[in-house]
N, C-alpha and C positions, 0 to 999 in steps of 0.2 A: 315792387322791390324796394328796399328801405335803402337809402343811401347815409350811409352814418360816416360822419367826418373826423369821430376820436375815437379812442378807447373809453372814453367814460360814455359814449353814445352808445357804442355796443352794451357795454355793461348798464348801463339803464334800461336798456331797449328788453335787457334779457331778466333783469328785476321785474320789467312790465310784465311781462309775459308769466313769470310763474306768481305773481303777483297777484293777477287775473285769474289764473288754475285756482289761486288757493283761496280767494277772496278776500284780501290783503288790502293794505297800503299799500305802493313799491318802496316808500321810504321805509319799509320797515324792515326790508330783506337786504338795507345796505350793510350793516355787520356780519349776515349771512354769506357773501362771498362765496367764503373756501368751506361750509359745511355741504357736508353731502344730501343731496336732494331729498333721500328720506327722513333724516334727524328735520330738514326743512319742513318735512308735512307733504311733500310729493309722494304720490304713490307709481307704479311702472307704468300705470294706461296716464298719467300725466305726467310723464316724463317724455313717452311715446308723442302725445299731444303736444310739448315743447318743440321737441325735435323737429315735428311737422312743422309746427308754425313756424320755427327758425329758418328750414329749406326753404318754406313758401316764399316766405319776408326777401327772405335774402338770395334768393335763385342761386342755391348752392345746392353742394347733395355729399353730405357727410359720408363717410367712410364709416363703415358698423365697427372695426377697431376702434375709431374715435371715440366712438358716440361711448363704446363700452368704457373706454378708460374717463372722459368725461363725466366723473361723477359731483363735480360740484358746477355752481353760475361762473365761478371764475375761468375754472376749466373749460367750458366752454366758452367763451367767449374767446378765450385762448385760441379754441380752433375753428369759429368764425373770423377770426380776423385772417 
């Protein structure tokens, strides 16, 4: 379980993560924020793959309303925190 102390730790934590999907930098997805996950290069089975990793990490368990309106890193982190 990730224990993250700010908002910018989530929002790094959550750049790593699709970061890694997409075989990236994570500093390269700091302007991407508020773009939505497919202009990002995410496809739905690695988006699916997000979400996982993010419940895992974080011993939470999204709400499928969330998750649908969560379509950008920002947004989500949003509803991590």
């Amino acid at each position: 379980m990730q224990a993250l102390s700010s908002d910018s730790d989530v929002e790094a934590w959550v750049r790593g993560v699709v970061a890694d999907l997409l075989r990236l930098e994570e500093v390269s997805l700091v302007d991407q924020m508020d773009t939505p996950y497919m202009a990002v290069g995410l496809d739905s089975l690695d988006a699916v793959e997000m979400i996982i990793s993010i419940e895992e990490d974080f011993d939470i368990q999204l709400d499928d309303d969330i998750i649908e309106q969560c379509n950008t890193m920002k947004l989500l982190c949003q509803a991590v925190r």
